[in-house]
N, C-alpha and C positions, 0 to 999 in steps of 0.2 A: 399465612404470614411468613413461616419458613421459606418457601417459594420465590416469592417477593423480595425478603432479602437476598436469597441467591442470585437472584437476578439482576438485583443490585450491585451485589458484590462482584457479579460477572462484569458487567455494565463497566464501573469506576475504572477496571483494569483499564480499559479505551481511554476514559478520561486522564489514567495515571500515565501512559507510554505515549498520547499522540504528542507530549511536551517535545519529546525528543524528535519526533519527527518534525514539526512546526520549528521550533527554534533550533535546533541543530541542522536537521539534514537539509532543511527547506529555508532555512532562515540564515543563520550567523555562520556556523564552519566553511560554506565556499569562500565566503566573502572576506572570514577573517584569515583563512587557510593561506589567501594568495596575498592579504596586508602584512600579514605576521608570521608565521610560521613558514610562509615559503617569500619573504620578503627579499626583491634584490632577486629572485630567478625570471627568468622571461615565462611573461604569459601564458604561452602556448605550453611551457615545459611545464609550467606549474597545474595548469589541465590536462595534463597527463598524466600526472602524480596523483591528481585528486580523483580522476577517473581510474584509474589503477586500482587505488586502494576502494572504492565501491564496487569494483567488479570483482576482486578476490573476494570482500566477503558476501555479496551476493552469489557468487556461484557455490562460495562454502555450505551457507544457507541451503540454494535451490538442492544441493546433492544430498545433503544429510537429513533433510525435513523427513524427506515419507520413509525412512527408516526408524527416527527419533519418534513419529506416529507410531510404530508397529511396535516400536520397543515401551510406547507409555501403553499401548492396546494391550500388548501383552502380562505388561510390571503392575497395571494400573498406578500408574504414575504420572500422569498428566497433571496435575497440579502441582507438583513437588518439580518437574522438568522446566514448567510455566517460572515458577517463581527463581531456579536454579541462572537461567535466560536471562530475565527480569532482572534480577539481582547484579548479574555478570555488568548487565547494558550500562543499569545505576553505577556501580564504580566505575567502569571506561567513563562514563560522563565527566563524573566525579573529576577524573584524573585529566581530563581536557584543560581545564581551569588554572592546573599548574607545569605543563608543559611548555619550554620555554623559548623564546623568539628563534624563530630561524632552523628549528629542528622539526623538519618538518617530513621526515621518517618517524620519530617517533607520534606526531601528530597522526600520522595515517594510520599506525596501528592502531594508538587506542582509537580514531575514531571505526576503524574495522572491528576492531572488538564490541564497542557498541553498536554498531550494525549486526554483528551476530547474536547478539545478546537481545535486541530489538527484534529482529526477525525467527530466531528461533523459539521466544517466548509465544509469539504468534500462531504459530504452526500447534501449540497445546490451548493457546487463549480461545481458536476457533472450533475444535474439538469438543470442548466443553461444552460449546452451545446446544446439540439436541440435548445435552442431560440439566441444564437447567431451566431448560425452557419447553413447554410440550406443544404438541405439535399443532395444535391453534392457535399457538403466541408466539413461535417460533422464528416468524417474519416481524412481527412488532421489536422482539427482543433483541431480534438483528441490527434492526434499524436504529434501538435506542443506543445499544454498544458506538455504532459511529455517531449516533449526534451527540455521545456525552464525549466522545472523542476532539467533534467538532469545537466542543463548546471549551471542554476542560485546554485543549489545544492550543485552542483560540488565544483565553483569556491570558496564559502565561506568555505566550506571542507578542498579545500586545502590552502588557506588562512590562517585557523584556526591549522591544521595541522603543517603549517610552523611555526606562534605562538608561538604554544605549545614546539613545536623541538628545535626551535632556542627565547627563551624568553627574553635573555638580549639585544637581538637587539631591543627588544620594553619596556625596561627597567624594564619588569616582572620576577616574579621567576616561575616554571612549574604550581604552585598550581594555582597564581592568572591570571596565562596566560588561564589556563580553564576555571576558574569562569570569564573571561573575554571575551570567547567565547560565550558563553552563552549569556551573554551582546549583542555582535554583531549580532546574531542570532534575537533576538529581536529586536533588530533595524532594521534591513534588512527585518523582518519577516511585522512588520508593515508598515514601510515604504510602500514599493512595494506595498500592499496590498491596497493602495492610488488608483492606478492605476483601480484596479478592482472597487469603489468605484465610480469614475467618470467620468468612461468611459462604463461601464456597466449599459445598461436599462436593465429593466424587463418591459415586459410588461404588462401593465394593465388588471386584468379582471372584469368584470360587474358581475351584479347579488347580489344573495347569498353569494359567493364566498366571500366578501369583508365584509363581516359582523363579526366585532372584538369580540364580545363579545360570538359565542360561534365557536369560531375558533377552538379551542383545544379540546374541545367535539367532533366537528364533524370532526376534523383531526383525532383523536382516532377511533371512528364510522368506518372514512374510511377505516382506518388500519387492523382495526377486518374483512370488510368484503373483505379483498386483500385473503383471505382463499376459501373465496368464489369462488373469480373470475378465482381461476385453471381450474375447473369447463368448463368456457368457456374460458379459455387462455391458454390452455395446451402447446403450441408450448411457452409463454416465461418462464413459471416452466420446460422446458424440457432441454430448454437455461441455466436457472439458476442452474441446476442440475448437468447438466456439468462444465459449467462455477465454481462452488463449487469445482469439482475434479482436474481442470487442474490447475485451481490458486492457489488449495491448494499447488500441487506440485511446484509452482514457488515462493509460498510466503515459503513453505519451505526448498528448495535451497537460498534464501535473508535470512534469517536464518541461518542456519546451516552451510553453506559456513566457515566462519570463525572459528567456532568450530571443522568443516569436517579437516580444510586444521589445525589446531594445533593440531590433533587426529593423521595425520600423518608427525608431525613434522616439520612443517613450522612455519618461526619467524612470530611474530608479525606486524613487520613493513611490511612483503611483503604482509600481508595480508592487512594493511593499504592501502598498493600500488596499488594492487588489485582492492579495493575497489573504489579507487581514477580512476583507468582506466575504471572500469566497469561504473562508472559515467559521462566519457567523451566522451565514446561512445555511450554508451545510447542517446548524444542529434543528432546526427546525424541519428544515426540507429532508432528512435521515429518520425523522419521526415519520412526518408525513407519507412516506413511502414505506415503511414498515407499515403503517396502516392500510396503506391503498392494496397490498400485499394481502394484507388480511379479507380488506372486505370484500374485492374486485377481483385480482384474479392476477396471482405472484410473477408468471409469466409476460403478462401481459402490461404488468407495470415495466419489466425490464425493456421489453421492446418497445414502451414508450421513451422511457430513457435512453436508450436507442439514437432512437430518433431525434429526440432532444439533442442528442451528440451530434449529428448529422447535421442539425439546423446550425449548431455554434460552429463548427466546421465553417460553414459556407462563408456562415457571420466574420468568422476569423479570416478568409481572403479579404472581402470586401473592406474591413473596417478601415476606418481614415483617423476617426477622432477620438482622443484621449478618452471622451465620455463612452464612446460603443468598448471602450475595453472596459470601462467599469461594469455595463453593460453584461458581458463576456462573463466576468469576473460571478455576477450574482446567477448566471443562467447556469453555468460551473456549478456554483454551491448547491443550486438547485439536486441535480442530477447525479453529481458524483460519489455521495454517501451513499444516497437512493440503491443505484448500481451497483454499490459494492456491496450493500449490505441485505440485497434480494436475490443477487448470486450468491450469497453465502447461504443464505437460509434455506433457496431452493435446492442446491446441491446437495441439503441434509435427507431431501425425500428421495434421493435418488442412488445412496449409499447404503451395503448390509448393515446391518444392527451391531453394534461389537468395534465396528474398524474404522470408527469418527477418524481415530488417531491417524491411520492409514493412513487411509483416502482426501482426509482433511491435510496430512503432508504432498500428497500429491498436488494436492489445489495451492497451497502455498507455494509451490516450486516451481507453478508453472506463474504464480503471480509473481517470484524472481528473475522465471524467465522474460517475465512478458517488458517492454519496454525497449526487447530485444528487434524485433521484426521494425516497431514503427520508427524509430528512431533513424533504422537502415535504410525506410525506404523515404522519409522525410529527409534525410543526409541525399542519399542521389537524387531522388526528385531535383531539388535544391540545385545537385551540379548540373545536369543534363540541362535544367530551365533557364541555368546562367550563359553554358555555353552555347545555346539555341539561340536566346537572345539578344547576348551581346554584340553589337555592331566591330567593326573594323573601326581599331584606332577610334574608342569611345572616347568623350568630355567626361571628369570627374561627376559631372550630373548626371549622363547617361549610365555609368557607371553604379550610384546610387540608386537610380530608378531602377534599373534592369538585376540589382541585389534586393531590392524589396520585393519586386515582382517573382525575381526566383522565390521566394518566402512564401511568398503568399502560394507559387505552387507546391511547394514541397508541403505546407500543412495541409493544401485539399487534400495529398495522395491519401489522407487516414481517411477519407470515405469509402476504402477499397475496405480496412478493415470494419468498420462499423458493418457494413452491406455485407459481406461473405460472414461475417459473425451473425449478424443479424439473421441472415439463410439457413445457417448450419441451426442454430436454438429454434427456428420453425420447426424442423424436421424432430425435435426431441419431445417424445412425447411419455409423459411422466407415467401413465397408466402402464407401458407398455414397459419403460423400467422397473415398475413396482413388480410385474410381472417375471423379469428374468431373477428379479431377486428371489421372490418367493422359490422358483425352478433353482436359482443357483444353492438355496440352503436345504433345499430337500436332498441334494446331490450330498447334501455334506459337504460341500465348499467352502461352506464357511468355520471358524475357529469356533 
């Protein structure tokens, strides 16, 4: 029974944080960021302010994670750094709600503060997993984490959505009905968060390990020599290698999707709609593949998802009609918990015992990095297919055609990443990393 609530309590932590991801980062702030807070600047300058500030605190994030791992490895503090995050991300929400028109410096920060508070609660949220979950439920437990994400996500999404749409039903006008999302987002965010707080042990470690005062030193110490330990862990750098390639292409499809589908002339709202399905499938199809994980064979679900990536790819050139992006949209929900959430599980059998914290910041630093490569090579793609194509002295029509057409190649180019990820996770084989571990902790290499 203890077990079970643990798990739970693991679990709701996804359900309590992905608010913010769906209605803030994915939802309302670009949209209200460029109406209201950066209202009256030109377009182009106001996505630059808004990409700005998600690249400062994403790079904050990617650099500090696998230290903030070595420092909870060492402090046993992972739940107390979890909720420290947690908490920080809840008031920057919090404080969205009352920042006011046209200040749209202060807009970036807190919403950078709740990206760091968001993403560094993460880096101890995934940590925690082999210790509440053992290692024949490891993959289920994975997959539930993202589907209560999907689902709890979801429902405040569309919630919030409805809000916004229909405002005088809850006696708001459109402005104060988002700065009131925002609001609920933060309530919801913390709340939930309760769950993880009291139902979640960590367990105790002895020693060294628990000596506060030079925690951070020697969380840093540990950090520096994770360089070292390729050396003799080459099966989980060979993991993380791929895992870099294939996540970039799926964190770059949860990107660009929306951009993809109004490059070829799709409203707004269906993309909302979209968005909203690709959410409510997610929490089914996130179980599902935590199971398939279990019963069939964990690797071999990933490189079906894989492949499923590869199929919506192709799908994403060819589409024409509003209905193949809906389409799109549910083959998505399918596949992208699935992915994340059997990358996550299986990286657990492939790290020493003691350094979840570590290596589990390593893995989140490279899921800050990732998003980096595809985005680069869907940006030139893009140019090179424009100026290939376009005629001398095109018609505004020709012009249009030969902009879609660029699009449609710039999204194939993530078939490069899917196929060279997919290659590199062939070659990783789990036996032969159980094996450098076993060798790496007879050496004493490990803490």
């Amino acid at each position: 029974m203890m077990k079970s609530k643990q798990v739970w309590g693991w679990a709701l932590y996804d359900w309590a944080n992905s608010a913010f991801a769906t209605t803030v980062m994915a939802g309302f702030f670009p949209v209200f960021f460029k109406s209201y807070w950066s209202a009256g600047t030109d377009v182009n300058t106001s996505t630059a302010q808004l990409g700005l500030g998600n690249s400062l605190a994403s790079i904050a994030v990617a650099l500090m994670a696998p230290v903030l791992g070595a420092v909870a490895d060492r402090g046993t503090a992972r739940k107390k750094f979890l909720l420290c995050f947690a908490y920080l991300g809840v008031l920057a929400t919090a404080a969205l709600c009352v920042v006011g028109q046209g200040h749209w410096e202060m807009a970036i920060l807190v919403f950078a503060v709740g990206i760091l508070g968001f993403s560094g609660a993460n880096v101890f949220y995934d940590s925690l997993l082999p210790e509440v979950a053992g290692k024949d439920r490891i993959d289920f437990v994975s997959g539930l984490g993202f589907a209560m994400g999907y689902l709890g996500g979801g429902l405040l999404f569309a919630f919030n959505v409805f809000m916004v749409l229909k405002p005088e039903l809850f006696g708001l006008t459109a402005t104060t009905a988002v700065r009131f999302s925002f609001l609920t987002v933060a309530i919801w965010w913390g709340t939930f968060t309760l769950f993880t707080l009291f139902w979640v042990k960590e367990t105790p470690h002895t020693g060294d390990a628990i000596l506060k005062g030079n925690m951070f030193s020697a969380g840093f110490r540990q950090f520096t020599e994770t360089f070292r330990k390729r050396r003799h862990l080459k099966t989980v750098f060979l993991f993380l290698f791929a895992y870099w390639l294939y996540i970039d292409g799926v964190d770059t499809i949860i990107r660009m999707a929306v951009d993809y589908g109004l490059s070829l002339g799709f409203d707004s709202n269906d993309l909302i709609l979209a968005l909203l399905i690709t959410q409510f499938v997610g929490f089914p199809a996130a179980l599902l593949f935590g199971r398939l994980g279990e019963r069939w064979d964990v690797r071999k679900a990933i490189f079906l998802a894989i492949g499923v990536y590869m199929f919506i790819t192709v799908w994403g050139i060819l589409m024409t009609k509003k209905s193949e992006f809906y389409v799109l949209a549910i083959l998505i929900g399918t596949v992208q918990g699935g992915i994340q959430a059997l990358s996550r599980s299986y990286y657990s059998r492939l790290i020493p015992k003691g350094q979840a914290g570590e290596f589990y910041g390593f893995y989140n630093m490279l899921g800050k990095f990732a998003a980096i490569l595809g985005p680069a090579l869907v940006g030139l793609v893009g140019i090179a297919a424009r100026g290939w194509l376009m005629p001398a002295a095109p018609s505004p029509e020709q012009i249009t055609a030969v902009e879609q057409a660029a699009s449609r190649w710039s999204i194939g180019s993530l078939l490069i990443l899917f196929l060279v990820g997919g290659v590199l996770l062939y070659f990783v084989d789990e036996d032969k990393g159980r094996r450098e571990i076993e060798l790496y902790e007879r050496q004493g290499e490990a803490p």
